[in-house]
Biopython code that builds the backbone (N, CA, C, O; Angstrom):
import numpy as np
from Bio.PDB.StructureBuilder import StructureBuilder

atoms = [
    (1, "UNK", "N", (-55.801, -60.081, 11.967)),
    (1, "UNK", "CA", (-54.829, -59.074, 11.603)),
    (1, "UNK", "C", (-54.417, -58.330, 12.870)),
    (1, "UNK", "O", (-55.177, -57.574, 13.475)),
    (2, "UNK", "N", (-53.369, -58.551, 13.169)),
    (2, "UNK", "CA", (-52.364, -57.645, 13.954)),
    (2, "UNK", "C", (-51.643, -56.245, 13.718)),
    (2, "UNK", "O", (-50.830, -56.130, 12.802)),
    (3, "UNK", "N", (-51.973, -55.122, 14.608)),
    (3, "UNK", "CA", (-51.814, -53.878, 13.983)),
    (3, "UNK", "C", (-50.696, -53.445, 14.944)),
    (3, "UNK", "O", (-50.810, -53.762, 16.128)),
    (4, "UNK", "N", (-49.186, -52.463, 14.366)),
    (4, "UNK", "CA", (-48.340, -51.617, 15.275)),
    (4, "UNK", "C", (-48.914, -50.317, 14.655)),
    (4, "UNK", "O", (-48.916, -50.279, 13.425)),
    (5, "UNK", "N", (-49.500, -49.027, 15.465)),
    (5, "UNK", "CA", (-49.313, -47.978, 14.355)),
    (5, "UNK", "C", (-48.827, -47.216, 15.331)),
    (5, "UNK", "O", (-48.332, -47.562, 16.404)),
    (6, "UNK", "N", (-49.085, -45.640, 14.670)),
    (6, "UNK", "CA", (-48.531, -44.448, 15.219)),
    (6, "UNK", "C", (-49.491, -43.577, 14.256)),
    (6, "UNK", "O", (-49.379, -43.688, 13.035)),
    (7, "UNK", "N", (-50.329, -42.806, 14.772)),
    (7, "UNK", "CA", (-50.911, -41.976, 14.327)),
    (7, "UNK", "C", (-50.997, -40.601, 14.648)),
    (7, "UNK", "O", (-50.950, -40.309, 15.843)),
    (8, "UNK", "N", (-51.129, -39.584, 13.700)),
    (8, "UNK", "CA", (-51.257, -38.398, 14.193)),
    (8, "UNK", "C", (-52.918, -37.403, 13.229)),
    (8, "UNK", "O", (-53.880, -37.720, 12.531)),
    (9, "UNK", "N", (-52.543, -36.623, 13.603)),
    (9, "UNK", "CA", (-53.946, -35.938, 13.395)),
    (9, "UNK", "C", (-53.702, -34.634, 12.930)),
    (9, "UNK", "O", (-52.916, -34.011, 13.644)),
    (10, "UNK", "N", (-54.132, -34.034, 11.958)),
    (10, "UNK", "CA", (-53.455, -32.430, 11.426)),
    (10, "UNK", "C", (-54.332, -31.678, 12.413)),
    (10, "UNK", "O", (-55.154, -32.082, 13.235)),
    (11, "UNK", "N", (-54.072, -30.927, 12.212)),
    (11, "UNK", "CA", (-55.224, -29.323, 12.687)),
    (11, "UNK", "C", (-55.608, -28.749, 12.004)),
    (11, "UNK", "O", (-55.113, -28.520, 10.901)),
    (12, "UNK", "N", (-56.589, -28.340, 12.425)),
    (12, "UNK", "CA", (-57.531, -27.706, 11.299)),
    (12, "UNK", "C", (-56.948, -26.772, 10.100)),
    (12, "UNK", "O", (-57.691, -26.447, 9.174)),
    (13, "UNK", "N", (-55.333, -26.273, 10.160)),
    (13, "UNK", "CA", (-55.011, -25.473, 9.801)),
    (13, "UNK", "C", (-54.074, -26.145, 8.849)),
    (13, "UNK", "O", (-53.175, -25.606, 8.203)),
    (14, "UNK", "N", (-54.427, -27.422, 8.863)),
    (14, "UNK", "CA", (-53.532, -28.622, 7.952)),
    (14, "UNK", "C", (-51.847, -29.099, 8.566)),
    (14, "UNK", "O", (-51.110, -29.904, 7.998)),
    (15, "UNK", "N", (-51.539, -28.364, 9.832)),
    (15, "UNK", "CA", (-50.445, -28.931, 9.818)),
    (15, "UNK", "C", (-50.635, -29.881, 10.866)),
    (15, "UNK", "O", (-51.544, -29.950, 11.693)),
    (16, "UNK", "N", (-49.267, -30.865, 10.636)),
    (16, "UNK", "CA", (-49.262, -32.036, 11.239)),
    (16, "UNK", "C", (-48.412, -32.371, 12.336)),
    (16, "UNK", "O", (-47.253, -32.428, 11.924)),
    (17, "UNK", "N", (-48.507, -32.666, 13.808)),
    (17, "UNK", "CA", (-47.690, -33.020, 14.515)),
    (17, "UNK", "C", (-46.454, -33.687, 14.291)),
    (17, "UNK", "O", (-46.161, -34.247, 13.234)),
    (18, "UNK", "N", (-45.787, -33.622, 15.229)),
    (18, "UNK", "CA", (-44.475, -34.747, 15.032)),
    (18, "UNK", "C", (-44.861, -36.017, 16.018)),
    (18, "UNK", "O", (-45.340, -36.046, 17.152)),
    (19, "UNK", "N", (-44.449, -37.051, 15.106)),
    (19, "UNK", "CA", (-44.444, -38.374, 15.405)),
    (19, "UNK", "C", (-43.070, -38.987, 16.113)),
    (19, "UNK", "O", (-41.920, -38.644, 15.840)),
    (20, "UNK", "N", (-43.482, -39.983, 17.092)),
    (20, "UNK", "CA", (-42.476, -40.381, 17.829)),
    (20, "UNK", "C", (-41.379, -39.354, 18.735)),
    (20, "UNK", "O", (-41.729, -38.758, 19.754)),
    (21, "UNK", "N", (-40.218, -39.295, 18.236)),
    (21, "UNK", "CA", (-39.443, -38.242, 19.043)),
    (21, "UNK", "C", (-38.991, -37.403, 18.211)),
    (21, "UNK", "O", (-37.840, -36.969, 18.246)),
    (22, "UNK", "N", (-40.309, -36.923, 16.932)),
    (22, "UNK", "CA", (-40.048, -35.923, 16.339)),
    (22, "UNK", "C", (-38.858, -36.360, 14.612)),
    (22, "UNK", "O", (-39.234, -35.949, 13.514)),
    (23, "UNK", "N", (-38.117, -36.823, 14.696)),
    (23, "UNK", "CA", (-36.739, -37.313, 13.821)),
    (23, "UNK", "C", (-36.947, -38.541, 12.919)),
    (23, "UNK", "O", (-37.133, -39.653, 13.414)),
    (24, "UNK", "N", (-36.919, -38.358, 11.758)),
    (24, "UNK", "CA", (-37.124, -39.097, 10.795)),
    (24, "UNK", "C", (-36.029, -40.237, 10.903)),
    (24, "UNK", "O", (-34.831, -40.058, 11.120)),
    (25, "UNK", "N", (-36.708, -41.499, 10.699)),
    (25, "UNK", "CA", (-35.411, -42.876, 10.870)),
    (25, "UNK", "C", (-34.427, -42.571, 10.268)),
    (25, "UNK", "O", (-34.443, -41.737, 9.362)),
    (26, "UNK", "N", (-33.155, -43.325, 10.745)),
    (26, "UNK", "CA", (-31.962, -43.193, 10.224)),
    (26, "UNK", "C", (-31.355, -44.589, 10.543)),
    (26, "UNK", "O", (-31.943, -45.324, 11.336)),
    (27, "UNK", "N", (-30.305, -44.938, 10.006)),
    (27, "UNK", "CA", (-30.132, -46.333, 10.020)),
    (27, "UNK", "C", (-29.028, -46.596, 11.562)),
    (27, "UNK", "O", (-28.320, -47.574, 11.803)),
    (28, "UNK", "N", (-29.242, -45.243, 12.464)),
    (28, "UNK", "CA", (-29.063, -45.625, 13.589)),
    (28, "UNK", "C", (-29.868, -45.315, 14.053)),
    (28, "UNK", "O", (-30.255, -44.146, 14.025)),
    (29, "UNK", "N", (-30.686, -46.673, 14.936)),
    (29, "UNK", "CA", (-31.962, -46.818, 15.696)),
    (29, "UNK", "C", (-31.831, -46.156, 16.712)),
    (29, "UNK", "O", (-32.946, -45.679, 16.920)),
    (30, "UNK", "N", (-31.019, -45.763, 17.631)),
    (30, "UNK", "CA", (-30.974, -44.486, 18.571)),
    (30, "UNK", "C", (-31.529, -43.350, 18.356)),
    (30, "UNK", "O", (-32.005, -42.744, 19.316)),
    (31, "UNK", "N", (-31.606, -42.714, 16.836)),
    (31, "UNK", "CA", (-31.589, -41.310, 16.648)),
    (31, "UNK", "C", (-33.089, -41.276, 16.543)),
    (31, "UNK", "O", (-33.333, -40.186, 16.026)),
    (32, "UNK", "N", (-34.039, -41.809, 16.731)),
    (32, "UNK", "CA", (-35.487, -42.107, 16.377)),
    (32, "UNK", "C", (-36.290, -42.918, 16.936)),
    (32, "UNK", "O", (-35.701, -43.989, 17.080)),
    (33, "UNK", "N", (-37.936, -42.990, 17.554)),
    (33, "UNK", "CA", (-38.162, -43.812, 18.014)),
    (33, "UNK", "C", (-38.107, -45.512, 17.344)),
    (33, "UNK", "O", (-37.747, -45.890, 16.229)),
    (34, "UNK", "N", (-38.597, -46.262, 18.475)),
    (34, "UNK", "CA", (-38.145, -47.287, 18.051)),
    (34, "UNK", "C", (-38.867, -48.782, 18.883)),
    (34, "UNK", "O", (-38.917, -48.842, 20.112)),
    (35, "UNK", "N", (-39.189, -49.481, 18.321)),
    (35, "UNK", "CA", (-39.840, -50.701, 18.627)),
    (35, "UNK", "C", (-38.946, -51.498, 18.551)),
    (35, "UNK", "O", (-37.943, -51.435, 17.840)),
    (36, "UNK", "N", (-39.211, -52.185, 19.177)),
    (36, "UNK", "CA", (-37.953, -53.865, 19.395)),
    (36, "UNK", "C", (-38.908, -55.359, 20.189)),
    (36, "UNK", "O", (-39.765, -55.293, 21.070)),
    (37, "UNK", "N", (-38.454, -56.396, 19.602)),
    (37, "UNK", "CA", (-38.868, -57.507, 19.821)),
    (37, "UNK", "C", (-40.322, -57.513, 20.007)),
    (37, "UNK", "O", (-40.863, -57.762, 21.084)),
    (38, "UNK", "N", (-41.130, -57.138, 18.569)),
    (38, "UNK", "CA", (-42.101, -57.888, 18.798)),
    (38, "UNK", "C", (-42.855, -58.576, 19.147)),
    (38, "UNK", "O", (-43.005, -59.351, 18.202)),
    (39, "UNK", "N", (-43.871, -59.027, 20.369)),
    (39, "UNK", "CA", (-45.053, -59.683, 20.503)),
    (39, "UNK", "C", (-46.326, -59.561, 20.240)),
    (39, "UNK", "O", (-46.837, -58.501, 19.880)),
    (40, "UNK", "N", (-47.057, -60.846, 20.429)),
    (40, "UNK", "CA", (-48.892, -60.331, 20.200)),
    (40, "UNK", "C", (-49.158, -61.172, 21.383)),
    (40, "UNK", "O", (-48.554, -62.188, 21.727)),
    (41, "UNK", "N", (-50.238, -60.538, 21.995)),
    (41, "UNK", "CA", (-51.193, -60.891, 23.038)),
    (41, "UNK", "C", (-52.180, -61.481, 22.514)),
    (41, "UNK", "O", (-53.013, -60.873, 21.842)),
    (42, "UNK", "N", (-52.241, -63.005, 22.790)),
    (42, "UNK", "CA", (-53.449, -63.922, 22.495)),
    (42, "UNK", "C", (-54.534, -63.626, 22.987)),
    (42, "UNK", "O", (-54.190, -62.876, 23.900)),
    (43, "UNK", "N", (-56.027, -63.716, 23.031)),
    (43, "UNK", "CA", (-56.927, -63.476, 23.583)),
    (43, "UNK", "C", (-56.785, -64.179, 25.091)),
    (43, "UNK", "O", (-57.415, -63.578, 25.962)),
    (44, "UNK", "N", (-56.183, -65.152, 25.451)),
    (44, "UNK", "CA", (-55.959, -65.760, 26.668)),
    (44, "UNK", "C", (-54.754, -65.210, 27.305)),
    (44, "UNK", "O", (-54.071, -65.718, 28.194)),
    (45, "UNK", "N", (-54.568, -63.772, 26.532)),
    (45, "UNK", "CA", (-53.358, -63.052, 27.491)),
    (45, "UNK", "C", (-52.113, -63.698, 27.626)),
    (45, "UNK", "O", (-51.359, -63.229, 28.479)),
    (46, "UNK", "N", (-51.653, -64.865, 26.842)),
    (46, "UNK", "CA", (-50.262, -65.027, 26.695)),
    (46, "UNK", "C", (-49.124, -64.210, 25.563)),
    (46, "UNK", "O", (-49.259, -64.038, 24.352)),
    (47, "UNK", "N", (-48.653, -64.040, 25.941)),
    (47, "UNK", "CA", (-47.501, -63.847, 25.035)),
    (47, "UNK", "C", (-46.856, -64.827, 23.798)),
    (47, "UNK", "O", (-46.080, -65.778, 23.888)),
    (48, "UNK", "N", (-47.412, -64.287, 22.761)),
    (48, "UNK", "CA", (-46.866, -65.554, 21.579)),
    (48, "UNK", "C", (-45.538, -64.968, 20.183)),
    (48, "UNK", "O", (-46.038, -64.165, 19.395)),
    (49, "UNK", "N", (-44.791, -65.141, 20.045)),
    (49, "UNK", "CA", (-44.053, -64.340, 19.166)),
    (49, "UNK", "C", (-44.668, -64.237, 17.944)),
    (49, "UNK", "O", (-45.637, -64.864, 17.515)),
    (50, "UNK", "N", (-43.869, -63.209, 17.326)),
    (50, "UNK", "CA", (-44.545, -63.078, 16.144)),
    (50, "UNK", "C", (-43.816, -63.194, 14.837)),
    (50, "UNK", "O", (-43.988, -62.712, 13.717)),
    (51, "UNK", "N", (-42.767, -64.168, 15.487)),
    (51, "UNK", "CA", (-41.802, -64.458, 14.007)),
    (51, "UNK", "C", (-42.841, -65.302, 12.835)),
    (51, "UNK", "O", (-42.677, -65.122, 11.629)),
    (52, "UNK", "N", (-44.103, -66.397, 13.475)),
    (52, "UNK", "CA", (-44.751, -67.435, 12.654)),
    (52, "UNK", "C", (-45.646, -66.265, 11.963)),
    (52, "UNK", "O", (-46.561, -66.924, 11.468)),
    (53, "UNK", "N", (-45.896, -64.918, 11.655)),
    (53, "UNK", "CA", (-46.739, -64.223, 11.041)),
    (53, "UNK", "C", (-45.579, -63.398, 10.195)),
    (53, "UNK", "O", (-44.352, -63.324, 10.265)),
    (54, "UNK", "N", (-46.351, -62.961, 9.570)),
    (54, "UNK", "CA", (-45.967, -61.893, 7.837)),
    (54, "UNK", "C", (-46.076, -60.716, 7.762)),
    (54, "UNK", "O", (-47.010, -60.121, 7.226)),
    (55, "UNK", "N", (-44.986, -60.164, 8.372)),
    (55, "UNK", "CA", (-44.840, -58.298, 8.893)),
    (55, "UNK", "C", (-44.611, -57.546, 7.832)),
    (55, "UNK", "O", (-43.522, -57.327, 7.303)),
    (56, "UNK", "N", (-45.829, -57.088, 7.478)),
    (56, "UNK", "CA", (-45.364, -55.989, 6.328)),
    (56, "UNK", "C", (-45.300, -54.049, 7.059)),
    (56, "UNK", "O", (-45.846, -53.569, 8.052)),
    (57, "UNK", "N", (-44.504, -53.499, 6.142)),
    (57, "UNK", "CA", (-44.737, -52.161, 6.433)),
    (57, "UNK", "C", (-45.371, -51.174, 5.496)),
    (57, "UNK", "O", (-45.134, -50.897, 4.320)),
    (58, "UNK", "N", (-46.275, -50.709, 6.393)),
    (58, "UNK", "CA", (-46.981, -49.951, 5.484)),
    (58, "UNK", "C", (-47.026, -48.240, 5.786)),
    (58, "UNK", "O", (-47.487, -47.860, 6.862)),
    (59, "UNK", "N", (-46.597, -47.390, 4.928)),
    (59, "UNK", "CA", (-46.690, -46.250, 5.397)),
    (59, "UNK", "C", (-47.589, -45.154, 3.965)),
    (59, "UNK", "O", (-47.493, -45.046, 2.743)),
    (60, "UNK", "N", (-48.507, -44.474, 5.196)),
    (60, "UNK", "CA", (-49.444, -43.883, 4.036)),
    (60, "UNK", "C", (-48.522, -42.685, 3.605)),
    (60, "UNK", "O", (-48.622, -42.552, 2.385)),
    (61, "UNK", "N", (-47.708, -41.811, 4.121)),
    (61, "UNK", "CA", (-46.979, -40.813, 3.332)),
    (61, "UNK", "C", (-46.325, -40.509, 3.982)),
    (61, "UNK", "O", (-46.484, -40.121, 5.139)),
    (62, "UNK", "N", (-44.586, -40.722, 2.803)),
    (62, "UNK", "CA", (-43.049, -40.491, 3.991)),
    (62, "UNK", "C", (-42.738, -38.919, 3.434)),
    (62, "UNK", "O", (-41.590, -38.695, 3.052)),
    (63, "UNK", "N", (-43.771, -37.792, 3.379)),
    (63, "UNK", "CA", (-43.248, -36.537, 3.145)),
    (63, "UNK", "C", (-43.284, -36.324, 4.662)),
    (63, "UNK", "O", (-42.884, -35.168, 4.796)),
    (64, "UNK", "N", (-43.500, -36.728, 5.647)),
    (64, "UNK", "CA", (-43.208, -35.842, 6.861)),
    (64, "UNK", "C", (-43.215, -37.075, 8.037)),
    (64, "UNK", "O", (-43.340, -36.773, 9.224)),
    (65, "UNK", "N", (-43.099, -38.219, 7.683)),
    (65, "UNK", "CA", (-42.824, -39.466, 8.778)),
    (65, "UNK", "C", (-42.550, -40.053, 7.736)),
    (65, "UNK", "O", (-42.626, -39.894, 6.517)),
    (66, "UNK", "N", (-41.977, -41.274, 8.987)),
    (66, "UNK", "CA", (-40.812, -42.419, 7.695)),
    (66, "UNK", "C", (-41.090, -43.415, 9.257)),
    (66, "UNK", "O", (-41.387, -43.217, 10.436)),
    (67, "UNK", "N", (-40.706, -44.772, 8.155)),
    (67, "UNK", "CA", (-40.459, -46.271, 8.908)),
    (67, "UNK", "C", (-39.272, -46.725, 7.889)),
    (67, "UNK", "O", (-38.981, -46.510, 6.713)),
    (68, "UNK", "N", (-38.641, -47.617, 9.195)),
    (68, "UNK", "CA", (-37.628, -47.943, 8.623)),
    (68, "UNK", "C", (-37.538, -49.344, 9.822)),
    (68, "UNK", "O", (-37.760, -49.255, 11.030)),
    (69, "UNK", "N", (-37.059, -50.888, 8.877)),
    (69, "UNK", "CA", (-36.514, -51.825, 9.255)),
    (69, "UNK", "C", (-34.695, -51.824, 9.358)),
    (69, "UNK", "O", (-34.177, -51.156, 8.463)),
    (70, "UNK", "N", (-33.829, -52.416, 10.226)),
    (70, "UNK", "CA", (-32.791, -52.685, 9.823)),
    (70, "UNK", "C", (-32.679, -53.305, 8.834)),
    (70, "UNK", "O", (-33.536, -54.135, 8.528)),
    (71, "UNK", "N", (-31.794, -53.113, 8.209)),
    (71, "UNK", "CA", (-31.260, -54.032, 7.036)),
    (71, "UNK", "C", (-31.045, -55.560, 7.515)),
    (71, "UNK", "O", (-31.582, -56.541, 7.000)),
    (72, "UNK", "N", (-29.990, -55.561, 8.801)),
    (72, "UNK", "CA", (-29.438, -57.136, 9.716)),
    (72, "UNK", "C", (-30.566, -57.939, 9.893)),
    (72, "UNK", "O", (-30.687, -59.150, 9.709)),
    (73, "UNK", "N", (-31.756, -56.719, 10.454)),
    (73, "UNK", "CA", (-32.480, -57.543, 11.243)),
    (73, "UNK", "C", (-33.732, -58.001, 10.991)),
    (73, "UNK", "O", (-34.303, -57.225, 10.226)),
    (74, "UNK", "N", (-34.285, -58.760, 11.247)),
    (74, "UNK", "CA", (-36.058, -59.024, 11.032)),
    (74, "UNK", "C", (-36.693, -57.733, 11.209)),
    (74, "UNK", "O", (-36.200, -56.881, 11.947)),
    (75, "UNK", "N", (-38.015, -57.512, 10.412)),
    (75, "UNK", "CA", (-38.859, -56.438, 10.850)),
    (75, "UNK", "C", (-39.669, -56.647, 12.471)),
    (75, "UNK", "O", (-40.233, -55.724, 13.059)),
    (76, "UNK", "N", (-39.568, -57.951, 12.943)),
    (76, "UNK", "CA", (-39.903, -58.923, 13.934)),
    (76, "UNK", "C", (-39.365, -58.285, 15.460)),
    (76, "UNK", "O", (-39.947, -58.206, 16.542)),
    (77, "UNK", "N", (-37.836, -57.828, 14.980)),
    (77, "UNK", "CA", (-37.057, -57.695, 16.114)),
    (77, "UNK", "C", (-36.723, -56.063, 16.180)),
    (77, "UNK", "O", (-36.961, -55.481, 17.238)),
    (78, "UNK", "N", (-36.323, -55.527, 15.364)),
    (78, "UNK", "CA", (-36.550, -53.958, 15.587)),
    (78, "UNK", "C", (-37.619, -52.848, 14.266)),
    (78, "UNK", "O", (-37.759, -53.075, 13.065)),
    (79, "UNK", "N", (-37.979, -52.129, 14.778)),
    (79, "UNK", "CA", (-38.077, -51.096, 13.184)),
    (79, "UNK", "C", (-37.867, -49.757, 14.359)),
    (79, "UNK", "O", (-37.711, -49.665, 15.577)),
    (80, "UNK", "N", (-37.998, -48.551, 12.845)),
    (80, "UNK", "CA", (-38.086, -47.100, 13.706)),
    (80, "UNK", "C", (-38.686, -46.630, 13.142)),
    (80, "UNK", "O", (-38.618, -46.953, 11.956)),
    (81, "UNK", "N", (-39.933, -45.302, 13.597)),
    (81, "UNK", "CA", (-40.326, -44.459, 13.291)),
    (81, "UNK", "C", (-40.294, -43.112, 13.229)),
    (81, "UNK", "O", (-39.171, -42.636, 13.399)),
    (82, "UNK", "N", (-41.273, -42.260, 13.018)),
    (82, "UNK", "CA", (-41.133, -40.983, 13.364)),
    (82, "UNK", "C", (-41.116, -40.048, 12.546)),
    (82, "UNK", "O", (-41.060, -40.189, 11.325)),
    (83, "UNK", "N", (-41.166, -38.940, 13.184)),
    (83, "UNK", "CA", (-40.847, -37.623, 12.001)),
    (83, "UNK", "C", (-40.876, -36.543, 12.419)),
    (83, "UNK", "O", (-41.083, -36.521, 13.632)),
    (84, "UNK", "N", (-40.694, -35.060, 11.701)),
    (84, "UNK", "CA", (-41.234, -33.813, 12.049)),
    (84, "UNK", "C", (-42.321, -33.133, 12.433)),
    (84, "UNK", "O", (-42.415, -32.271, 13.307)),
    (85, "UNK", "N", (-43.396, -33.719, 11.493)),
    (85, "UNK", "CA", (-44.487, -33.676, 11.267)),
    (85, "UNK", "C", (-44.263, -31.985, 10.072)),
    (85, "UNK", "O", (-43.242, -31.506, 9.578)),
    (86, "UNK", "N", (-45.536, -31.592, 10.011)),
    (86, "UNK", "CA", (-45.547, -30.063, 9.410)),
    (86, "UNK", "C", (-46.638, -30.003, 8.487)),
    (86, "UNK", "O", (-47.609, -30.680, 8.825)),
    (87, "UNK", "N", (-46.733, -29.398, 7.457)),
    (87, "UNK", "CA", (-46.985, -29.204, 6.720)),
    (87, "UNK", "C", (-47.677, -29.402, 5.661)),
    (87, "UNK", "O", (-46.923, -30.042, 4.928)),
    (88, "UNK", "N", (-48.714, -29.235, 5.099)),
    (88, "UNK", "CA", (-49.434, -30.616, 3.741)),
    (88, "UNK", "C", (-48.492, -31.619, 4.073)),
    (88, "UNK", "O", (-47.328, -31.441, 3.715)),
    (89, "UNK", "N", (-48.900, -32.986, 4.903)),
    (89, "UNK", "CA", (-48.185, -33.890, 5.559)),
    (89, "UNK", "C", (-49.379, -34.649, 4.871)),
    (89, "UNK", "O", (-48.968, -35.803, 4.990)),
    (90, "UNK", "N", (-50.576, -34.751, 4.235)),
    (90, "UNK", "CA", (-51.566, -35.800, 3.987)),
    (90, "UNK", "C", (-51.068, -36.381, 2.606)),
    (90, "UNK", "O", (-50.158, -35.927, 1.912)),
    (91, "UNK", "N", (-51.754, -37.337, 2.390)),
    (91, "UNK", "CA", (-51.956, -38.004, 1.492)),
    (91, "UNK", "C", (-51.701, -37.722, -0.022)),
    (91, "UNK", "O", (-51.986, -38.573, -0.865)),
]
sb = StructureBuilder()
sb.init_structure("model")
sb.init_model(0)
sb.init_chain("A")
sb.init_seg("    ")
for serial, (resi, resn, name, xyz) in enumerate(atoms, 1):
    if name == "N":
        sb.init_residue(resn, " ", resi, " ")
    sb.init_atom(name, np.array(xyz, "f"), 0.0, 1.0, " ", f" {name:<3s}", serial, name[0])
structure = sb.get_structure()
């Protein structure tokens, strides 16, 4: 199993950082961070694509971060993340 994440961590006071560059996806990949063209590093340190594997997205809670695939495109070749962070942001 092959992992992309982004994690954040509340404070003790329950609120939650902002993720990525802060801005919840939007279906322009500019406005938010953003991953593009996928690879995985083999244990022999090559570069192998990762179109032959099964990219799912998983997000534990979009009240204060969000993922988002293009619609056009493979989840393979771009997605975006990110968010505000704030607030009862858990689970």
């Amino acid at each position: 199993m092959v992992g992309v994440l982004g994690v954040v961590q509340a404070s003790p006071s329950g609120k939650s950082p902002p993720m990525g560059n802060g801005h919840l996806p939007t279906k322009h990949e500019k406005e938010s961070a953003r991953i593009e063209n996928v690879e995985i590093i083999d244990l022999q340190f090559k570069a192998i694509g990762s179109r032959k594997y099964k990219l799912e997205k998983l997000l534990d809670s979009n009240k204060c971060y969000g993922l988002r695939a293009r619609e056009d495109l493979p989840l393979h070749d771009l997605f975006t993340y990110g968010g505000p962070g704030g607030d009862s942001c858990g689970i």
